[in-house]
CHARMM-style PDB file with segment names, atoms N, HN, CA, C and O in Angstrom:
ATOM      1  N   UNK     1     129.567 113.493  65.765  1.00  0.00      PROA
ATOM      2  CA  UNK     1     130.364 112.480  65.101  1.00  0.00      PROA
ATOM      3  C   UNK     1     129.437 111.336  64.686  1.00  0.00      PROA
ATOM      4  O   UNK     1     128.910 110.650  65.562  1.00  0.00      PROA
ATOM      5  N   UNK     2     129.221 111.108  63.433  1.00  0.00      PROA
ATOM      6  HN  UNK     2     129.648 111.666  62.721  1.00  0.00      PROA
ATOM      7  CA  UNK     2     128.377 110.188  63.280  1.00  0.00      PROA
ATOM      8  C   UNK     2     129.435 108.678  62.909  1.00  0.00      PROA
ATOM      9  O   UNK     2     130.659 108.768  62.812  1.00  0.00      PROA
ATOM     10  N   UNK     3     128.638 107.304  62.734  1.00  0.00      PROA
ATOM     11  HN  UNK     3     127.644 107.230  62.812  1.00  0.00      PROA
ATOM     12  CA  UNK     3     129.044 106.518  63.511  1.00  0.00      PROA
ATOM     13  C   UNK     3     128.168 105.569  62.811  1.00  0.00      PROA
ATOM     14  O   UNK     3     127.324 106.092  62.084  1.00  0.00      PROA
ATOM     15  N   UNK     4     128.193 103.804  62.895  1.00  0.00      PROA
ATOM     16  HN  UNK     4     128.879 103.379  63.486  1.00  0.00      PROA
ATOM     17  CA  UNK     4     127.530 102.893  62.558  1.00  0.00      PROA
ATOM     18  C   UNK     4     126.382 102.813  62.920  1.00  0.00      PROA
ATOM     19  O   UNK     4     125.469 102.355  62.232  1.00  0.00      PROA
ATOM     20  N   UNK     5     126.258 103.361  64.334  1.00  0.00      PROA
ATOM     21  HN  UNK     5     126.999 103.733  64.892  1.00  0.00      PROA
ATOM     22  CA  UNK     5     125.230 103.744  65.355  1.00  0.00      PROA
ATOM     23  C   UNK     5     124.335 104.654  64.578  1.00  0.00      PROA
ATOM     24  O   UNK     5     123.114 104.498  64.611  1.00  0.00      PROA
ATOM     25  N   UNK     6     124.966 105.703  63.804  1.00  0.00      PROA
ATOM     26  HN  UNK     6     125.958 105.830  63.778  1.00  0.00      PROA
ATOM     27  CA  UNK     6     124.071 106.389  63.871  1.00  0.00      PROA
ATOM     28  C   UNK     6     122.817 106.220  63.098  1.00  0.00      PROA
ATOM     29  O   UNK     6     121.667 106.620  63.283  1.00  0.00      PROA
ATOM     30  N   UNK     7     123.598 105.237  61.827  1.00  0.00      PROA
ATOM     31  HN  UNK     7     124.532 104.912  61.677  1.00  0.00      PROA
ATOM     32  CA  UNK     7     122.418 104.598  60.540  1.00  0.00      PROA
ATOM     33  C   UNK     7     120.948 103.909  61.939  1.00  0.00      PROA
ATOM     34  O   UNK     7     119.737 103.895  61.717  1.00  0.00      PROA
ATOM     35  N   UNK     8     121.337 103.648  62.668  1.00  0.00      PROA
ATOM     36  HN  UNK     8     122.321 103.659  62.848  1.00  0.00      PROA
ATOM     37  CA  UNK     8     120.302 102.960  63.332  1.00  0.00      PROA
ATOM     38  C   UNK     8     119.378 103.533  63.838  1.00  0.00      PROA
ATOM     39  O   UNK     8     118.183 103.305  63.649  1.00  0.00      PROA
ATOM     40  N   UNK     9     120.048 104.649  64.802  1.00  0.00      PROA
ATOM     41  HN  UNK     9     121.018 104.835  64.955  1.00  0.00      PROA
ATOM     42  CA  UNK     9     119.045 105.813  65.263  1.00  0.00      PROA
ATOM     43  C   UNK     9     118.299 106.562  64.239  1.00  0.00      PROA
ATOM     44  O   UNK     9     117.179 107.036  64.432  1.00  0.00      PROA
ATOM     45  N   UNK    10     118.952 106.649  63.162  1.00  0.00      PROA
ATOM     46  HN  UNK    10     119.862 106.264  63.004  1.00  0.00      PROA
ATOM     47  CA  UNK    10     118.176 107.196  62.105  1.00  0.00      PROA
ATOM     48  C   UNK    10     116.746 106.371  61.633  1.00  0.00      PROA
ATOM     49  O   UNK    10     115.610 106.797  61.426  1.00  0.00      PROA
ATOM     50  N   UNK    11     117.314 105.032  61.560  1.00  0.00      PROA
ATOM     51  HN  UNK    11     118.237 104.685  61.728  1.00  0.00      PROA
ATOM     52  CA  UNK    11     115.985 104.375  61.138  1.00  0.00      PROA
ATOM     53  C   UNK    11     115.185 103.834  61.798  1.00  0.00      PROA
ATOM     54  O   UNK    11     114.310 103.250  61.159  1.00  0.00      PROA
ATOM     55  N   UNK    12     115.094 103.762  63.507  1.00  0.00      PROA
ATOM     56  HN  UNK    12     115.805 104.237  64.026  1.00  0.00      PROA
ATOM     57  CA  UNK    12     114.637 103.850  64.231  1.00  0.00      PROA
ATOM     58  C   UNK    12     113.327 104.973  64.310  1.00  0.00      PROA
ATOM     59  O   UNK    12     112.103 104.841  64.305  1.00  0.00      PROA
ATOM     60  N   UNK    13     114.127 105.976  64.375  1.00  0.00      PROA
ATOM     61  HN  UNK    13     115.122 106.083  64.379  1.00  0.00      PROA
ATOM     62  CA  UNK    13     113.512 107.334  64.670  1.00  0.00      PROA
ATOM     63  C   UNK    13     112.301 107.543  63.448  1.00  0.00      PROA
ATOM     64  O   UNK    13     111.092 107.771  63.420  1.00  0.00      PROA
ATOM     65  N   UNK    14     113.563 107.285  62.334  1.00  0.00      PROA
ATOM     66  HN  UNK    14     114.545 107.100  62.357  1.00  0.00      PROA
ATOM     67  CA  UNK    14     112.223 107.194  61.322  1.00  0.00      PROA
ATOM     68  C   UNK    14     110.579 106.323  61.131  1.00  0.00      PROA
ATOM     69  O   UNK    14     109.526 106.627  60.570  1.00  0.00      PROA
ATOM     70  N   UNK    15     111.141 104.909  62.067  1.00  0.00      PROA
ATOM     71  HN  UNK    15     111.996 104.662  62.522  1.00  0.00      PROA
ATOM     72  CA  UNK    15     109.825 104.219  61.296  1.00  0.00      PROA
ATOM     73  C   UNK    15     108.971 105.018  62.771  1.00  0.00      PROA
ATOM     74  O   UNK    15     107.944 105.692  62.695  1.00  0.00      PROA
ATOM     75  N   UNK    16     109.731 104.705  64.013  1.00  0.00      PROA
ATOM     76  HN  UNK    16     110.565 104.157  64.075  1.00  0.00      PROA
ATOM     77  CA  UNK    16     108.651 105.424  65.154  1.00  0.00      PROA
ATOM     78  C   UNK    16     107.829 107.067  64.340  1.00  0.00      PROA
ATOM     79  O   UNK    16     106.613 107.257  64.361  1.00  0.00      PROA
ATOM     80  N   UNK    17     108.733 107.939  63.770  1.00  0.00      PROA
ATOM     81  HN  UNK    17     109.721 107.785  63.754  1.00  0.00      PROA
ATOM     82  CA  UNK    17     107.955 109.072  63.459  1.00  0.00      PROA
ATOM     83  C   UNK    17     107.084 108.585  62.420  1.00  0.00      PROA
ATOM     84  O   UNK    17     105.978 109.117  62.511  1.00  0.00      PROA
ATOM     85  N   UNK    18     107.177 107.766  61.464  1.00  0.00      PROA
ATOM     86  HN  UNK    18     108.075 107.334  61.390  1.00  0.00      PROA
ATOM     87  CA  UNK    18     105.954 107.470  60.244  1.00  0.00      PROA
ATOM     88  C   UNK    18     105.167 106.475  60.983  1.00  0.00      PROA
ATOM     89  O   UNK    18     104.004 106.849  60.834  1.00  0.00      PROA
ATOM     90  N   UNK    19     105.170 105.506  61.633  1.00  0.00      PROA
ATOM     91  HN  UNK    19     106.115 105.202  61.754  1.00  0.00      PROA
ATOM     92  CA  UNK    19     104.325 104.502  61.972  1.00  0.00      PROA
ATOM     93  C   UNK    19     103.318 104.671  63.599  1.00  0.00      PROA
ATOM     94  O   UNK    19     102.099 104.691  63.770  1.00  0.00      PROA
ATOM     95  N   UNK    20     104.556 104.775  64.659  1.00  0.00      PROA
ATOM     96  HN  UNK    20     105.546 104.759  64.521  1.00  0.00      PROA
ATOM     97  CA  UNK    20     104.274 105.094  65.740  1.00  0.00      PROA
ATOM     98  C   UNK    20     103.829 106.201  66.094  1.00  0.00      PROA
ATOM     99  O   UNK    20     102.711 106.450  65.642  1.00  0.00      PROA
ATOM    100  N   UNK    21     104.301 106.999  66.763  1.00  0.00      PROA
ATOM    101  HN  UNK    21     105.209 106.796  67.130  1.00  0.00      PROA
ATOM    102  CA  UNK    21     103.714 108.238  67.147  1.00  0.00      PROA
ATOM    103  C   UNK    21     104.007 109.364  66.433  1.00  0.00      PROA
ATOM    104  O   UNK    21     104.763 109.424  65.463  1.00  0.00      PROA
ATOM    105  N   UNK    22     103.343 110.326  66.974  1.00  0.00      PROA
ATOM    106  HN  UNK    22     102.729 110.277  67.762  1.00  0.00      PROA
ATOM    107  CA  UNK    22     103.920 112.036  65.846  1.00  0.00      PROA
ATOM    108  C   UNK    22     104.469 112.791  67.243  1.00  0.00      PROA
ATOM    109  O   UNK    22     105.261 113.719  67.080  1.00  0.00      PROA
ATOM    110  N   UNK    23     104.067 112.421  68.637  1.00  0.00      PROA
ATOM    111  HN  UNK    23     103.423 111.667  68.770  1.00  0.00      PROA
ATOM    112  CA  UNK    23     104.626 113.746  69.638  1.00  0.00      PROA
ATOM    113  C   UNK    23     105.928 113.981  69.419  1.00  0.00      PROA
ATOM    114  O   UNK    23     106.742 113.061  69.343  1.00  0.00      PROA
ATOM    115  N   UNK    24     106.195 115.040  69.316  1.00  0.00      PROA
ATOM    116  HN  UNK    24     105.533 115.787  69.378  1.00  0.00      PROA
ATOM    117  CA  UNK    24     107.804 116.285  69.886  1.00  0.00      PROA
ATOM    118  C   UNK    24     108.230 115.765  71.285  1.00  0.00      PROA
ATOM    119  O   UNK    24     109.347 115.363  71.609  1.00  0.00      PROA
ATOM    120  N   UNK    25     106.877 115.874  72.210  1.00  0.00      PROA
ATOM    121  HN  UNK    25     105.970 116.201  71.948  1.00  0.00      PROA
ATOM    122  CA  UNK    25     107.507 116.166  73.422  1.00  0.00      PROA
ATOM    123  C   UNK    25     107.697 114.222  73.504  1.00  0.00      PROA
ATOM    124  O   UNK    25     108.746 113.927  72.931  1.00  0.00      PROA
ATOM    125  N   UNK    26     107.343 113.611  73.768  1.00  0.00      PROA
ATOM    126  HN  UNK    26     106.491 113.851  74.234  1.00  0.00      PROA
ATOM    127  CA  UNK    26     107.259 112.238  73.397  1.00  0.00      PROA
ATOM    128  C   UNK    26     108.672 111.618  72.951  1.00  0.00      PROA
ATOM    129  O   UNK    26     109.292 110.787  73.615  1.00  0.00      PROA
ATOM    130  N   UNK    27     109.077 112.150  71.731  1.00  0.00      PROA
ATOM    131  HN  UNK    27     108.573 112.825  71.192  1.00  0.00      PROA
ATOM    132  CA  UNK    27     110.073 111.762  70.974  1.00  0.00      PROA
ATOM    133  C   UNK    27     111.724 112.631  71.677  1.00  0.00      PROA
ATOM    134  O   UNK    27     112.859 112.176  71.540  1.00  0.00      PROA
ATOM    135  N   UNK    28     111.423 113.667  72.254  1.00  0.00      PROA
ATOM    136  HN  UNK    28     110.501 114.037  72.366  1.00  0.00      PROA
ATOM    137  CA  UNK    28     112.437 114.418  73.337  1.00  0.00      PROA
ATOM    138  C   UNK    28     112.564 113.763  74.547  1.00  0.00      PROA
ATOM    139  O   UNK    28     113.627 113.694  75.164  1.00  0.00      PROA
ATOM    140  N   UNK    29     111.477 113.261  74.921  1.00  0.00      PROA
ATOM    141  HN  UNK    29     110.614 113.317  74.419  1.00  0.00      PROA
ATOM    142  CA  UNK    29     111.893 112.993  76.784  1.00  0.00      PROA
ATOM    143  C   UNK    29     112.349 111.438  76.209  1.00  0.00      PROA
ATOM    144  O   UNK    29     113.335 111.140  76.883  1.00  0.00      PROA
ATOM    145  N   UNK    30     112.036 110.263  75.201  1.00  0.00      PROA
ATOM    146  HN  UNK    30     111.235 110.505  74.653  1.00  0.00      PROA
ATOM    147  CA  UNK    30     112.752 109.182  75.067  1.00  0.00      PROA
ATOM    148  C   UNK    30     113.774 109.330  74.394  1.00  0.00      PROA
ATOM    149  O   UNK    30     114.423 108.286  74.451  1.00  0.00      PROA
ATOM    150  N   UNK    31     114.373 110.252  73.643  1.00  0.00      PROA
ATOM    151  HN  UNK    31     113.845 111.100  73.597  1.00  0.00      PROA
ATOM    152  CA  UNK    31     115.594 110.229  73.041  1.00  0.00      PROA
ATOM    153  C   UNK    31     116.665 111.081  73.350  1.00  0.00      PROA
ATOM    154  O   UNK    31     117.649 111.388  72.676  1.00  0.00      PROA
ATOM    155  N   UNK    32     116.178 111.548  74.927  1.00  0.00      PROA
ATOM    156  HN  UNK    32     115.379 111.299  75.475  1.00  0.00      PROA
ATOM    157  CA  UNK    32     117.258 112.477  75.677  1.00  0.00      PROA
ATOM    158  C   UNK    32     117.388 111.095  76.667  1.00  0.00      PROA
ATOM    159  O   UNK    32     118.377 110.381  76.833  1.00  0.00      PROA
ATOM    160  N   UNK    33     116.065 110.982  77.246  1.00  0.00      PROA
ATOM    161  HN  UNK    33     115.261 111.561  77.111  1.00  0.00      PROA
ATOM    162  CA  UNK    33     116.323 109.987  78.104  1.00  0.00      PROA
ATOM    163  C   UNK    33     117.296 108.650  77.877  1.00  0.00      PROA
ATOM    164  O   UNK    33     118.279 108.386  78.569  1.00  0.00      PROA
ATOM    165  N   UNK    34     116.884 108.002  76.944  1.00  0.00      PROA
ATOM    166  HN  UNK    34     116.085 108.217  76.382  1.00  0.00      PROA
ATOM    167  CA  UNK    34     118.238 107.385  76.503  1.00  0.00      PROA
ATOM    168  C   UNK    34     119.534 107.295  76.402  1.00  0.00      PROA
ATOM    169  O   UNK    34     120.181 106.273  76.630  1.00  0.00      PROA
ATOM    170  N   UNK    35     120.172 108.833  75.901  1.00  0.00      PROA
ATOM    171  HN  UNK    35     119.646 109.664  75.715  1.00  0.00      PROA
ATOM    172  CA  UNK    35     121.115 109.001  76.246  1.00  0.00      PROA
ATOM    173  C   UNK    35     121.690 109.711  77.413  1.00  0.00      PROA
ATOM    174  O   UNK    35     122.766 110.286  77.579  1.00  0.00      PROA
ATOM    175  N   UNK    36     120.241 109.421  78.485  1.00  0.00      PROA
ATOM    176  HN  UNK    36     119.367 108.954  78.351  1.00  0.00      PROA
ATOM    177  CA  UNK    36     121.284 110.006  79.849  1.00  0.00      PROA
ATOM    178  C   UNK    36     121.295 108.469  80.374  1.00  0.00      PROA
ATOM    179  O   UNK    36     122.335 108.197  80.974  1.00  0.00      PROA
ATOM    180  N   UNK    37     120.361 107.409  80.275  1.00  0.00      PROA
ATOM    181  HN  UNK    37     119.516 107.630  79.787  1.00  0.00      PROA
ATOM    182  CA  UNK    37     120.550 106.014  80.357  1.00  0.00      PROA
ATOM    183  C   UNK    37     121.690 105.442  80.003  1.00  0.00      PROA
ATOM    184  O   UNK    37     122.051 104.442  80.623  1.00  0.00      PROA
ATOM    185  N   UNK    38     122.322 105.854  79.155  1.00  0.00      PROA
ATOM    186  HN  UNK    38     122.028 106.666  78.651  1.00  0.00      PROA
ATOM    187  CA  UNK    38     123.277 105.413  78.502  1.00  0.00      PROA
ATOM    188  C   UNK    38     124.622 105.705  79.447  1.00  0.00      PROA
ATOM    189  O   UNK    38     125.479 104.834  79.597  1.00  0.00      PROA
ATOM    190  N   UNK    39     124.737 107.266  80.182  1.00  0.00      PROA
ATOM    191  HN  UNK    39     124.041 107.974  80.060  1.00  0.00      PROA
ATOM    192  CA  UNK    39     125.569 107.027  81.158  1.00  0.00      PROA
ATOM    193  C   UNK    39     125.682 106.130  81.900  1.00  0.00      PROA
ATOM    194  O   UNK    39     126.850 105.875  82.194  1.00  0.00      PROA
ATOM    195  N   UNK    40     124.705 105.335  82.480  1.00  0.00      PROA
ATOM    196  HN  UNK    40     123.756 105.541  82.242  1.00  0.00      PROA
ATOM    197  CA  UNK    40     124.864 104.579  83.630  1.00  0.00      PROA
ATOM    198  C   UNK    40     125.228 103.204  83.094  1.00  0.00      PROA
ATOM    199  O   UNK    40     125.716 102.311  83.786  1.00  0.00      PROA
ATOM    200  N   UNK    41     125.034 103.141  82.201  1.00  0.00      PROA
ATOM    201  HN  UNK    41     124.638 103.867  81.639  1.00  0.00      PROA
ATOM    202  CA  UNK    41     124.412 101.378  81.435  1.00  0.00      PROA
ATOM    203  C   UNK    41     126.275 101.128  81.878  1.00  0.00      PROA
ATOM    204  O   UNK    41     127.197 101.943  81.896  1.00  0.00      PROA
ATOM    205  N   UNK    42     126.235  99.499  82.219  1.00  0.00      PROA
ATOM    206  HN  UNK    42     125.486  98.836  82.204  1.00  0.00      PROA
ATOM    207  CA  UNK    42     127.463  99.058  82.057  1.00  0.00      PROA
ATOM    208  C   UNK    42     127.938  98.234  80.948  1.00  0.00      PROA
ATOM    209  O   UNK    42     128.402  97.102  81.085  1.00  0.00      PROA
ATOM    210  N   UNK    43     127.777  98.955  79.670  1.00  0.00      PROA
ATOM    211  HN  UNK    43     127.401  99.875  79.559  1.00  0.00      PROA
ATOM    212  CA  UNK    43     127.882  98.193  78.606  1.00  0.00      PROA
ATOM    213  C   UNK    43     128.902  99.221  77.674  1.00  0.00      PROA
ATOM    214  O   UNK    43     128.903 100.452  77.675  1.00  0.00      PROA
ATOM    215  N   UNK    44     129.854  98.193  76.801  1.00  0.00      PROA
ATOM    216  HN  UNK    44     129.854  97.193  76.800  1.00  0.00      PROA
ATOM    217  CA  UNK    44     130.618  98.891  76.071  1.00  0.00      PROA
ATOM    218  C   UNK    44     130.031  99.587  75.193  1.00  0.00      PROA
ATOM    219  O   UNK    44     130.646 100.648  75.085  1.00  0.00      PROA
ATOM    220  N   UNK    45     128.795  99.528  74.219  1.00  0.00      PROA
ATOM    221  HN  UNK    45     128.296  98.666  74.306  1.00  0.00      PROA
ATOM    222  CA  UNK    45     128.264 100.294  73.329  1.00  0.00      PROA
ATOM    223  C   UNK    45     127.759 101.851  74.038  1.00  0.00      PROA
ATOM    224  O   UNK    45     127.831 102.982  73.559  1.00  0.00      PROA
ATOM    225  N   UNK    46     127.386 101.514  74.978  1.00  0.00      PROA
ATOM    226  HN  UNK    46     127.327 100.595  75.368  1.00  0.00      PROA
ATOM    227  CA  UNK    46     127.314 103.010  75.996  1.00  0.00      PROA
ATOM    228  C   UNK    46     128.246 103.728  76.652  1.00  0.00      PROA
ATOM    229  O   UNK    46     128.190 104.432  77.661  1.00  0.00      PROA
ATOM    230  N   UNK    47     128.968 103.483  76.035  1.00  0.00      PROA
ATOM    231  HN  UNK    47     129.013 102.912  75.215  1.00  0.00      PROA
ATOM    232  CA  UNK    47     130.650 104.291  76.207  1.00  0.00      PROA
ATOM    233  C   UNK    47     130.567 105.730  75.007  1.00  0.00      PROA
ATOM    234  O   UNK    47     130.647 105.428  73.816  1.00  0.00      PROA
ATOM    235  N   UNK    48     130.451 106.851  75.282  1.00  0.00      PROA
ATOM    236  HN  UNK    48     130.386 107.096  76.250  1.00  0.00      PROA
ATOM    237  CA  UNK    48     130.737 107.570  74.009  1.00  0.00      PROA
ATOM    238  C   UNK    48     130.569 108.871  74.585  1.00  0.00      PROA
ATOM    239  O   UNK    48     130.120 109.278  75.656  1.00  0.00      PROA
ATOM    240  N   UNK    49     131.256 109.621  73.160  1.00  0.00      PROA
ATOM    241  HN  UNK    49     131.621 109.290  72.289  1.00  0.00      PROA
ATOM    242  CA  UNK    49     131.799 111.402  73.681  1.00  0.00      PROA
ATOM    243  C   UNK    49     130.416 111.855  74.343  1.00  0.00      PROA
ATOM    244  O   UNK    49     129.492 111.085  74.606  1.00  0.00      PROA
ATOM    245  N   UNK    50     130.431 113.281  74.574  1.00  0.00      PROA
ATOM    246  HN  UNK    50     131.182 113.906  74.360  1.00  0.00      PROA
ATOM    247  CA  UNK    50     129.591 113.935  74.427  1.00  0.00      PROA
ATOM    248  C   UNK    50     129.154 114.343  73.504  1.00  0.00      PROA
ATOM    249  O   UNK    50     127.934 114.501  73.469  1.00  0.00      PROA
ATOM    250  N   UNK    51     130.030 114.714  72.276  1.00  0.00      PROA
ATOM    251  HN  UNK    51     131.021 114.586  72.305  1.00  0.00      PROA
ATOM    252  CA  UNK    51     129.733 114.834  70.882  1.00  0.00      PROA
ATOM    253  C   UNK    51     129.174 113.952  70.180  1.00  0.00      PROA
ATOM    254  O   UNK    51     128.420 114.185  69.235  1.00  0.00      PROA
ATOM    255  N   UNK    52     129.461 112.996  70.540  1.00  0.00      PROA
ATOM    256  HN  UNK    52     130.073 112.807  71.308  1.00  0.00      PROA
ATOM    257  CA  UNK    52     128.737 111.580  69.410  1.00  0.00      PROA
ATOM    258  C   UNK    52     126.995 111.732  69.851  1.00  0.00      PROA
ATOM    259  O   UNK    52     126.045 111.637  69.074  1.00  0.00      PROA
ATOM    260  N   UNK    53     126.938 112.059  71.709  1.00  0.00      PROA
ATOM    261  HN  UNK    53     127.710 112.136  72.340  1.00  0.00      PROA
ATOM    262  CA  UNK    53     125.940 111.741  72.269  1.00  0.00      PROA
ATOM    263  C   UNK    53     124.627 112.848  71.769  1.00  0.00      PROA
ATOM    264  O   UNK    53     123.411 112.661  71.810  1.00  0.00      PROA
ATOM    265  N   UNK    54     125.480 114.150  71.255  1.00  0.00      PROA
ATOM    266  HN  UNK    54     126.468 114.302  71.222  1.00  0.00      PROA
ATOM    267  CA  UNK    54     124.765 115.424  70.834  1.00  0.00      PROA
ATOM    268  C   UNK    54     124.210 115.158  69.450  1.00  0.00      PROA
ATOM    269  O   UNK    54     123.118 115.465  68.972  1.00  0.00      PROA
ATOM    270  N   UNK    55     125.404 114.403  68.842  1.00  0.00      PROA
ATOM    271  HN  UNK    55     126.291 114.152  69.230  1.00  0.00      PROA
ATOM    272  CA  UNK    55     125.127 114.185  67.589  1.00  0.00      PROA
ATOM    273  C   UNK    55     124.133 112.841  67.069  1.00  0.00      PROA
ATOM    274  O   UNK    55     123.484 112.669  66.037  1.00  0.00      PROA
ATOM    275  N   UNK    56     124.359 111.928  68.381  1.00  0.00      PROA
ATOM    276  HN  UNK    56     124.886 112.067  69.219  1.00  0.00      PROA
ATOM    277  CA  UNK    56     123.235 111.307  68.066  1.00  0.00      PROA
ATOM    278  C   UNK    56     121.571 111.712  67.861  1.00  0.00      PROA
ATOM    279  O   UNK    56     120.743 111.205  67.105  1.00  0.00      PROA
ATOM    280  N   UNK    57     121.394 113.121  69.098  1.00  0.00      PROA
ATOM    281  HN  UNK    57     122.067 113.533  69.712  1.00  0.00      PROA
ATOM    282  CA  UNK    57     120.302 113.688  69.223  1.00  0.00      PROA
ATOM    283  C   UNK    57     120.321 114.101  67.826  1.00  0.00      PROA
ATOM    284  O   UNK    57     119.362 113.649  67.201  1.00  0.00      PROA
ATOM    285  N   UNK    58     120.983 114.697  67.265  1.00  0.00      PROA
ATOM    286  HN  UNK    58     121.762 115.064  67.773  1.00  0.00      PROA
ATOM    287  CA  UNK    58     120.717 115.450  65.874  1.00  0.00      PROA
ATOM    288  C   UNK    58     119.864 114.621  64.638  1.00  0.00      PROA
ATOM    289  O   UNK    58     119.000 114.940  63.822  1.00  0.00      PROA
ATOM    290  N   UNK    59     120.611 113.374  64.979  1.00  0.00      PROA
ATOM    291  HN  UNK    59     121.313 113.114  65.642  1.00  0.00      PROA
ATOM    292  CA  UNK    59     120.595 112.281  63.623  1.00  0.00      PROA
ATOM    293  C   UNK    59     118.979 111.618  64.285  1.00  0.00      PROA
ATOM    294  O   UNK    59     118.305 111.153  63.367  1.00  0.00      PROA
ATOM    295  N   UNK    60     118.356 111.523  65.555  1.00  0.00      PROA
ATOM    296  HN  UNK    60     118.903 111.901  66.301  1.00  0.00      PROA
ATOM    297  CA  UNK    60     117.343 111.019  65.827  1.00  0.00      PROA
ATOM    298  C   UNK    60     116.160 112.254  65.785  1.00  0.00      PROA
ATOM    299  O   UNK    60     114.975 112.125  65.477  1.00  0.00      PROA
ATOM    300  N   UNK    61     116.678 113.143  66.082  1.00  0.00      PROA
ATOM    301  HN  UNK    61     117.640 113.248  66.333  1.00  0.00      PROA
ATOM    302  CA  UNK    61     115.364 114.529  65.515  1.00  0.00      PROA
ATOM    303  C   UNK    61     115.698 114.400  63.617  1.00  0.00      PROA
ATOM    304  O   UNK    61     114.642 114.868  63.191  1.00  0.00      PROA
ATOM    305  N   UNK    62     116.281 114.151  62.752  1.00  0.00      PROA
ATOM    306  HN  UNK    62     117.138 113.771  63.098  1.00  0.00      PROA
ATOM    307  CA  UNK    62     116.319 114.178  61.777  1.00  0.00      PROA
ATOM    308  C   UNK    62     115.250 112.940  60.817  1.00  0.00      PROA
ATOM    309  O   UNK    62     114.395 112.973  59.932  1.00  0.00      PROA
ATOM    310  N   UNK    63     116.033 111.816  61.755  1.00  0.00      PROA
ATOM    311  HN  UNK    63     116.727 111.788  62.474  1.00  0.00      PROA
ATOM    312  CA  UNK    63     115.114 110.834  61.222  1.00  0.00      PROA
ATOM    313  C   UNK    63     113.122 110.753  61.479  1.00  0.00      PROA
ATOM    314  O   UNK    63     112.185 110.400  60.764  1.00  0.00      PROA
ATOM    315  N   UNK    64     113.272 111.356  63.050  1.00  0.00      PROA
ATOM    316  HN  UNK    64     114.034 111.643  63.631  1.00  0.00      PROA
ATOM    317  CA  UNK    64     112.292 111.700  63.415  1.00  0.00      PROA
ATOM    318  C   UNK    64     110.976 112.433  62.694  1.00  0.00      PROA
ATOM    319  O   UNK    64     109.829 112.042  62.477  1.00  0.00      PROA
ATOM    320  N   UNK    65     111.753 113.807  62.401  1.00  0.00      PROA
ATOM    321  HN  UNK    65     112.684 114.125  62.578  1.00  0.00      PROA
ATOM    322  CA  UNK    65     111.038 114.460  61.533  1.00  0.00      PROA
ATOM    323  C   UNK    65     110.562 114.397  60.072  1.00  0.00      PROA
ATOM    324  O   UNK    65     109.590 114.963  59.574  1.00  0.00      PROA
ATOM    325  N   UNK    66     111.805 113.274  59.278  1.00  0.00      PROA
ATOM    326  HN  UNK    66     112.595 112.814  59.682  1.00  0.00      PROA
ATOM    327  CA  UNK    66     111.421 112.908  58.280  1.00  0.00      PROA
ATOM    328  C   UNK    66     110.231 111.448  58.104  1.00  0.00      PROA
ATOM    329  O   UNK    66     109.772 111.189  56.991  1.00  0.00      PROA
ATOM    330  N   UNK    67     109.879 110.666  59.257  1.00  0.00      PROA
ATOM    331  HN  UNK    67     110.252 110.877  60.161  1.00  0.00      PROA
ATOM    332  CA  UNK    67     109.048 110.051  59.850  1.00  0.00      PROA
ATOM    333  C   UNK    67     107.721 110.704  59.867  1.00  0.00      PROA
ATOM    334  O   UNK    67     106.601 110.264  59.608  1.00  0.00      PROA
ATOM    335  N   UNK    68     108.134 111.850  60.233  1.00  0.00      PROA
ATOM    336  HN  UNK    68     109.044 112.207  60.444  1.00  0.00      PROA
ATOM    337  CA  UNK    68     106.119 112.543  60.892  1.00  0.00      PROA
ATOM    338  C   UNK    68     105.849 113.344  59.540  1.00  0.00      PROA
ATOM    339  O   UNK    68     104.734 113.734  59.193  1.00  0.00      PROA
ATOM    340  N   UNK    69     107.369 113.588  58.624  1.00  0.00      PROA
ATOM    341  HN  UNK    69     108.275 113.272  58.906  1.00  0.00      PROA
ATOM    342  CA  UNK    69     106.633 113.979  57.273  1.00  0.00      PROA
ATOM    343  C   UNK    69     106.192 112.920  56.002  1.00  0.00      PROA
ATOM    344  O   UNK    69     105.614 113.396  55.025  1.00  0.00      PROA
ATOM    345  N   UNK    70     106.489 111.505  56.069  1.00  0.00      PROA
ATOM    346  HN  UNK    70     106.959 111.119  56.862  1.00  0.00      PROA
ATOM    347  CA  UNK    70     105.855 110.991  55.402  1.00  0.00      PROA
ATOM    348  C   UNK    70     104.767 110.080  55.567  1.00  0.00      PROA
ATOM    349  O   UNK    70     104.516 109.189  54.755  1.00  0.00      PROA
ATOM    350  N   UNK    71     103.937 110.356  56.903  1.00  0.00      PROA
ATOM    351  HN  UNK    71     104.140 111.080  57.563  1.00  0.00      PROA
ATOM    352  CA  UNK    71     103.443 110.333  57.875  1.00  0.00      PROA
ATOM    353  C   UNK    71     102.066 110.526  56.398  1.00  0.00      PROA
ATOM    354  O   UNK    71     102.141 111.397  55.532  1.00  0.00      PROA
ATOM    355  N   UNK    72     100.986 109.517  56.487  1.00  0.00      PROA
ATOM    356  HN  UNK    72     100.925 108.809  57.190  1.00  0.00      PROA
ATOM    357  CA  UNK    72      99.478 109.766  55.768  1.00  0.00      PROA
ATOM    358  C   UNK    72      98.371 110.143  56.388  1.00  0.00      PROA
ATOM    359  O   UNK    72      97.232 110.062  55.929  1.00  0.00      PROA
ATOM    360  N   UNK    73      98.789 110.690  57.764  1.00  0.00      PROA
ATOM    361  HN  UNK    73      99.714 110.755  58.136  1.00  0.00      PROA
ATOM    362  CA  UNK    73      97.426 110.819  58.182  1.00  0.00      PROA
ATOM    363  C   UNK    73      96.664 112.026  58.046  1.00  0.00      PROA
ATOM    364  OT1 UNK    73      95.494 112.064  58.428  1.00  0.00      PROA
TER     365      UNK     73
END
């Protein structure tokens, strides 16, 4: 389910994959990790399905990858 949220993770993901780093494994253990952080957090924005939470992964490997492809190095 994508979401207001999700424009963010997207462009997040993106400038980290073009600017910051290029790792897979890197970009998996902080953007799973996050959303298992997100269970615990006591904050209303960390309230959400499991679906939104899957789908966030989707929209942050997307942005991700389009990051490490316009990537000059």
């Amino acid at each position: 389910m994508l979401n207001t949220w999700s424009l963010g993770h997207f462009i997040l993901w993106l400038f980290v994959g073009r600017f910051v780093f290029k790792s897979w494994v890197l970009f998996w253990c902080l953007s799973i990790g996050w959303e298992l952080l997100e269970l615990v957090l006591p904050y209303e924005f960390a309230i959400e399905t499991t679906i939104n939470k899957l789908s966030d992964l989707v929209v942050n490997a997307i942005g991700f990858y389009l990051g490490n492809y316009l990537r000059k190095d």
